[in-house]
N, C-alpha and C positions, 0 to 999 in steps of 0.2 A: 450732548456730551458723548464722548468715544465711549465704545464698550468690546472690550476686548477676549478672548478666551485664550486664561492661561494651559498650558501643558509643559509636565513635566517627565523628563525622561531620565530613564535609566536604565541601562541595557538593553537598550530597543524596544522599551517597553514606554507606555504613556502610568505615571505612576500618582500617586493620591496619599497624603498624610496630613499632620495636624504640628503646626505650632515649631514646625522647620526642626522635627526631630526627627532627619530622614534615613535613619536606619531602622525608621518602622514603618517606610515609604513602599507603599504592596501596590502592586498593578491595578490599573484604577478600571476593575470587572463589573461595575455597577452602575447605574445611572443610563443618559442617554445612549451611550454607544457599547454596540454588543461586543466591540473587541477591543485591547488595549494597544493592539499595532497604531503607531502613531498613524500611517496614512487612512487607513481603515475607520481610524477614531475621526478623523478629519471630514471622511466623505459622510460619516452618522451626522455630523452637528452640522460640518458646513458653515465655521463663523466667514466674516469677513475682514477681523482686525483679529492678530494671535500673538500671544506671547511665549514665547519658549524659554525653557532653563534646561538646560544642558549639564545636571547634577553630577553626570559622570567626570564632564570634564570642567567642572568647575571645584571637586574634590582632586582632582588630578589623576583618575583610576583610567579613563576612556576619551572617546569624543563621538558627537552624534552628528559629526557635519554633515555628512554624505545626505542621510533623514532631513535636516534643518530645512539645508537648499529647496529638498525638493517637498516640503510643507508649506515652503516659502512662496513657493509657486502656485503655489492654492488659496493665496488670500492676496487680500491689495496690500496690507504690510506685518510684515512679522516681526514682531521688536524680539532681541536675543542676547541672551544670555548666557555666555559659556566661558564665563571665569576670566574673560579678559585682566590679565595681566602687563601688559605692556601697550606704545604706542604701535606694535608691528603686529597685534596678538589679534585684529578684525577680521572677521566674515566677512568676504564677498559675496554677493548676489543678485537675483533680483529680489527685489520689495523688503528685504532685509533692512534694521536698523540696529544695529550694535548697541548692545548695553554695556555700559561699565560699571561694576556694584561696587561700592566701599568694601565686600568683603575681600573682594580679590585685586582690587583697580591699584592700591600702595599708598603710600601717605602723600605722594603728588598729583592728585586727581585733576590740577590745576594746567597739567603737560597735554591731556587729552583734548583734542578739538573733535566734534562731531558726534553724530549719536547722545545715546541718553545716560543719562546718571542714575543710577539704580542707588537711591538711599537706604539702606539696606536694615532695620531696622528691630532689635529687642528688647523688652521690658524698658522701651520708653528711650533707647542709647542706639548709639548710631556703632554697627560695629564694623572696625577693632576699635574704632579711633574710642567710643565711651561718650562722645560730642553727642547734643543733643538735635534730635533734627532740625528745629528752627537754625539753629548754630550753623552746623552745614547748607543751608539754605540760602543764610545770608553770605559764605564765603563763596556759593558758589555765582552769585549773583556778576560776577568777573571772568565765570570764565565762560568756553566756548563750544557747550552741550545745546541739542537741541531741542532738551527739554531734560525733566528732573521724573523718577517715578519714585515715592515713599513708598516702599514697600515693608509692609508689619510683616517679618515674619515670622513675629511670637503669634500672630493672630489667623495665620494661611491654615485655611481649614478648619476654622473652628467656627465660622459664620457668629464671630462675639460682636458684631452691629460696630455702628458710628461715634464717635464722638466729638458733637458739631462745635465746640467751643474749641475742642484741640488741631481741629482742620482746620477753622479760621483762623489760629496763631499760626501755621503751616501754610498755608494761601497768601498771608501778609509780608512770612519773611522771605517772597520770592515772586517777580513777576512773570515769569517764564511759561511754557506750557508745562503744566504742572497732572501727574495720571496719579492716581492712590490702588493699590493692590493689599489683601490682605484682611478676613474678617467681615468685605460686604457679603450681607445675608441675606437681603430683600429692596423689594421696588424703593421703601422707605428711603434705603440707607445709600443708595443714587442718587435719590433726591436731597436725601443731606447733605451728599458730595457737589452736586451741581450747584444746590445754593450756596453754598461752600466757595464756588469760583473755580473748583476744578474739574481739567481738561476732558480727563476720562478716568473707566476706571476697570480692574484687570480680576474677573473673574473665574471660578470653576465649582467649587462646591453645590454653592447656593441654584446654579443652572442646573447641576444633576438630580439638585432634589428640587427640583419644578417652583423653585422659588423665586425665578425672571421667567419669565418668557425668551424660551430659543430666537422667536422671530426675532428680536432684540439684538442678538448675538449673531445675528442671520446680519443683519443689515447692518449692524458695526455702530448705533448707536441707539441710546434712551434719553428717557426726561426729554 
Protein backbone atom coordinates (compact mmCIF):
# COMPACT_ATOMS: atom_id res chain seq x y z
CA UNK A 1 0.00 0.00 0.00
CA UNK A 2 1.15 3.69 -0.90
CA UNK A 3 2.05 5.89 1.92
CA UNK A 4 2.13 9.27 1.31
CA UNK A 5 3.21 12.62 3.41
CA UNK A 6 0.76 15.21 3.51
CA UNK A 7 1.89 19.09 3.57
CA UNK A 8 0.16 21.94 4.05
CA UNK A 9 0.86 25.48 3.10
CA UNK A 10 0.27 28.74 3.72
CA UNK A 11 2.23 31.68 3.25
CA UNK A 12 5.19 29.80 2.52
CA UNK A 13 5.06 28.18 5.52
CA UNK A 14 4.48 24.00 5.86
CA UNK A 15 1.47 24.45 8.43
CA UNK A 16 -0.32 21.75 11.08
CA UNK A 17 -4.20 21.87 12.44
CA UNK A 18 -7.01 19.72 13.46
CA UNK A 19 -10.38 18.84 12.05
CA UNK A 20 -9.96 21.46 8.82
CA UNK A 21 -10.39 24.47 11.10
CA UNK A 22 -7.66 26.27 9.31
CA UNK A 23 -7.71 29.54 10.69
CA UNK A 24 -6.12 27.87 13.66
CA UNK A 25 -3.60 26.42 11.16
CA UNK A 26 0.02 27.58 13.00
CA UNK A 27 3.42 26.49 11.40
CA UNK A 28 3.97 23.01 11.95
CA UNK A 29 7.45 23.84 14.50
CA UNK A 30 7.43 20.53 16.04
CA UNK A 31 7.92 17.03 15.10
CA UNK A 32 10.53 15.61 12.66
CA UNK A 33 11.57 18.67 10.90
CA UNK A 34 13.46 21.56 12.49
CA UNK A 35 11.97 24.12 10.21
CA UNK A 36 8.47 24.82 8.56
CA UNK A 37 10.19 26.07 5.08
CA UNK A 38 8.51 23.69 2.91
CA UNK A 39 11.89 22.68 0.99
CA UNK A 40 13.70 22.53 4.25
CA UNK A 41 10.85 20.37 5.70
CA UNK A 42 11.38 18.15 2.73
CA UNK A 43 15.06 17.53 2.96
CA UNK A 44 14.31 16.54 7.17
CA UNK A 45 11.83 13.78 6.18
CA UNK A 46 12.69 13.02 2.67
CA UNK A 47 9.33 11.05 1.79
CA UNK A 48 9.03 9.56 -1.63
CA UNK A 49 5.12 9.90 -2.37
CA UNK A 50 3.79 13.74 -1.08
CA UNK A 51 0.62 15.29 -1.00
CA UNK A 52 0.32 19.04 -1.14
CA UNK A 53 -2.73 21.45 -0.27
CA UNK A 54 -2.25 24.66 -1.34
CA UNK A 55 -4.72 26.44 1.39
CA UNK A 56 -3.82 29.73 0.35
CA UNK A 57 -5.08 29.25 -2.96
CA UNK A 58 -7.63 26.97 -2.50
CA UNK A 59 -9.30 29.88 -0.13
CA UNK A 60 -8.65 32.19 -3.02
CA UNK A 61 -6.06 34.59 -0.83
CA UNK A 62 -2.52 33.42 -2.67
CA UNK A 63 -0.86 30.59 -4.73
CA UNK A 64 2.20 28.44 -3.79
CA UNK A 65 2.97 27.21 -7.41
CA UNK A 66 6.44 28.55 -7.72
CA UNK A 67 7.25 26.11 -4.04
CA UNK A 68 4.84 23.16 -5.44
CA UNK A 69 7.01 22.59 -8.78
CA UNK A 70 9.88 22.52 -7.10
CA UNK A 71 8.82 20.09 -4.04
CA UNK A 72 7.69 18.17 -6.87
CA UNK A 73 11.00 17.64 -7.91
CA UNK A 74 12.02 15.99 -4.83
CA UNK A 75 9.80 13.03 -4.79
CA UNK A 76 8.73 10.41 -7.58
CA UNK A 77 5.08 11.97 -7.31
CA UNK A 78 3.33 14.77 -5.62
CA UNK A 79 -0.40 14.55 -5.79
CA UNK A 80 -1.98 18.51 -5.52
CA UNK A 81 -4.10 20.26 -4.39
CA UNK A 82 -4.83 23.94 -5.12
CA UNK A 83 -8.51 24.57 -5.30
CA UNK A 84 -8.90 23.52 -8.83
CA UNK A 85 -11.75 25.12 -10.31
CA UNK A 86 -12.06 24.55 -13.77
CA UNK A 87 -11.07 22.21 -16.67
CA UNK A 88 -7.96 24.99 -17.59
CA UNK A 89 -7.32 25.54 -13.59
CA UNK A 90 -4.11 22.31 -13.77
CA UNK A 91 -0.56 22.39 -12.63
CA UNK A 92 2.03 21.59 -14.79
CA UNK A 93 5.03 19.72 -13.97
CA UNK A 94 7.05 17.03 -13.40
CA UNK A 95 5.80 14.06 -10.99
CA UNK A 96 2.71 16.36 -10.34
CA UNK A 97 -0.83 14.76 -10.32
CA UNK A 98 -3.66 17.29 -9.98
CA UNK A 99 -6.37 17.00 -7.55
CA UNK A 100 -9.84 18.02 -7.94
CA UNK A 101 -11.79 18.28 -4.35
CA UNK A 102 -15.50 18.50 -4.29
CA UNK A 103 -14.85 21.53 -2.29
CA UNK A 104 -13.74 23.62 -5.10
CA UNK A 105 -14.07 21.23 -8.54
CA UNK A 106 -18.48 22.66 -9.00
CA UNK A 107 -21.26 20.61 -9.27
CA UNK A 108 -19.85 19.08 -12.70
CA UNK A 109 -17.04 16.91 -11.42
CA UNK A 110 -18.12 14.54 -14.35
CA UNK A 111 -16.38 17.43 -17.21
CA UNK A 112 -12.80 16.61 -15.50
CA UNK A 113 -10.67 13.85 -17.16
CA UNK A 114 -7.34 12.96 -15.42
CA UNK A 115 -5.76 13.33 -12.16
CA UNK A 116 -7.58 12.40 -8.82
CA UNK A 117 -10.82 13.26 -7.23
CA UNK A 118 -10.36 14.51 -3.77
CA UNK A 119 -13.72 13.42 -1.87
CA UNK A 120 -13.66 15.96 0.30
CA UNK A 121 -15.31 15.02 3.42
CA UNK A 122 -17.33 16.18 6.97
CA UNK A 123 -19.35 14.74 9.76
CA UNK A 124 -19.92 11.86 7.44
CA UNK A 125 -21.23 14.40 3.95
CA UNK A 126 -19.39 15.01 1.11
CA UNK A 127 -19.01 18.82 0.87
CA UNK A 128 -20.96 21.21 -0.63
CA UNK A 129 -22.88 18.76 -2.37
CA UNK A 130 -24.25 17.06 1.46
CA UNK A 131 -24.02 13.49 -0.63
CA UNK A 132 -22.83 10.78 1.14
CA UNK A 133 -19.53 9.45 0.20
CA UNK A 134 -20.51 6.08 -0.94
CA UNK A 135 -23.08 8.13 -3.18
CA UNK A 136 -20.24 9.97 -4.89
CA UNK A 137 -18.34 6.88 -5.27
CA UNK A 138 -20.68 5.10 -7.19
CA UNK A 139 -21.35 8.45 -9.56
CA UNK A 140 -18.11 8.67 -10.03
CA UNK A 141 -17.51 5.08 -11.11
CA UNK A 142 -18.32 6.86 -15.16
CA UNK A 143 -16.18 9.15 -15.12
CA UNK A 144 -12.43 9.72 -16.13
CA UNK A 145 -10.15 10.30 -12.80
CA UNK A 146 -7.28 8.34 -12.05
CA UNK A 147 -8.08 7.40 -9.09
CA UNK A 148 -10.53 8.75 -6.05
CA UNK A 149 -8.84 10.06 -2.53
CA UNK A 150 -11.67 10.12 0.70
CA UNK A 151 -10.37 12.64 2.39
CA UNK A 152 -11.96 13.01 6.39
CA UNK A 153 -11.35 16.46 6.92
CA UNK A 154 -13.48 16.49 10.17
CA UNK A 155 -10.72 13.86 11.16
CA UNK A 156 -6.88 15.69 9.69
CA UNK A 157 -5.15 15.96 12.69
CA UNK A 158 -6.82 14.42 15.20
CA UNK A 159 -5.23 10.75 14.70
CA UNK A 160 -9.28 9.55 15.85
CA UNK A 161 -8.26 5.79 14.09
CA UNK A 162 -10.17 3.58 11.59
CA UNK A 163 -13.36 2.45 11.05
CA UNK A 164 -13.09 -0.89 9.21
CA UNK A 165 -16.86 -1.46 8.53
CA UNK A 166 -17.18 2.15 7.16
CA UNK A 167 -14.11 1.64 4.55
CA UNK A 168 -15.51 -1.55 3.48
CA UNK A 169 -18.80 0.18 2.33
CA UNK A 170 -16.30 2.91 0.77
CA UNK A 171 -13.92 0.20 -1.05
CA UNK A 172 -17.29 -1.60 -2.44
CA UNK A 173 -18.84 1.55 -3.90
CA UNK A 174 -15.81 1.87 -6.27
CA UNK A 175 -13.40 -0.14 -8.07
CA UNK A 176 -10.86 2.39 -8.99
CA UNK A 177 -7.50 3.04 -7.13
CA UNK A 178 -8.80 4.30 -4.24
CA UNK A 179 -6.07 6.50 -1.23
CA UNK A 180 -7.91 7.52 2.33
CA UNK A 181 -6.34 10.66 4.13
CA UNK A 182 -7.51 11.76 7.41
CA UNK A 183 -7.43 10.58 11.30
CA UNK A 184 -4.83 7.54 10.49
CA UNK A 185 -2.85 7.30 13.87
CA UNK A 186 -0.93 4.19 13.92
CA UNK A 187 0.64 0.92 12.26
CA UNK A 188 -2.99 -0.59 13.26
CA UNK A 189 -4.98 1.69 11.31
CA UNK A 190 -2.89 0.99 7.70
CA UNK A 191 -3.51 -2.15 8.36
CA UNK A 192 -7.16 -1.60 8.51
CA UNK A 193 -6.91 0.34 5.26
CA UNK A 194 -4.92 -2.38 3.42
CA UNK A 195 -7.25 -5.02 4.52
CA UNK A 196 -9.83 -2.64 3.65
CA UNK A 197 -8.67 -2.88 -0.32
CA UNK A 198 -7.14 0.40 -0.21
CA UNK A 199 -4.59 1.90 -2.59
CA UNK A 200 -2.87 4.04 -0.12
CA UNK A 201 -2.95 6.30 2.44
CA UNK A 202 -1.91 10.17 3.16
CA UNK A 203 -0.40 10.93 6.27
CA UNK A 204 1.43 13.66 8.82
CA UNK A 205 0.39 13.80 12.34
CA UNK A 206 0.76 10.41 13.59
CA UNK A 207 4.68 10.35 11.67
CA UNK A 208 5.57 13.61 13.75
CA UNK A 209 4.59 11.93 16.78
CA UNK A 210 6.87 8.66 16.04
CA UNK A 211 3.65 6.74 15.60
CA UNK A 212 4.92 5.04 11.89
CA UNK A 213 8.16 4.71 11.13
CA UNK A 214 9.73 7.54 8.76
CA UNK A 215 11.60 4.60 6.82
CA UNK A 216 7.84 3.93 5.69
CA UNK A 217 7.50 7.37 4.50
CA UNK A 218 11.12 7.12 3.07
CA UNK A 219 10.31 4.34 0.67
CA UNK A 220 6.56 5.35 -0.16
CA UNK A 221 5.10 2.35 1.23
CA UNK A 222 3.70 -0.14 4.33
CA UNK A 223 1.85 -3.21 5.19
Amino acid sequence: MELVLAMDLRQNLVVHGKSGNRESYKPLDWGLSPTADPLGYLAAIRPKKLYIADLDRIEGTGSHDAIVKQCAEKVSRCYVDRGCRSLDDMLPGKNIKNIIGTETGGAALYRYCGGYLSIDVKEGRVIPSGKTPEELLADARDWHFDGIIILNIGSVGTESGMDADELGKLRAAYGGRLLYGGGVATVSDLEILSAAGFDGAIIATALHRGQIPVEWIRRGTCC
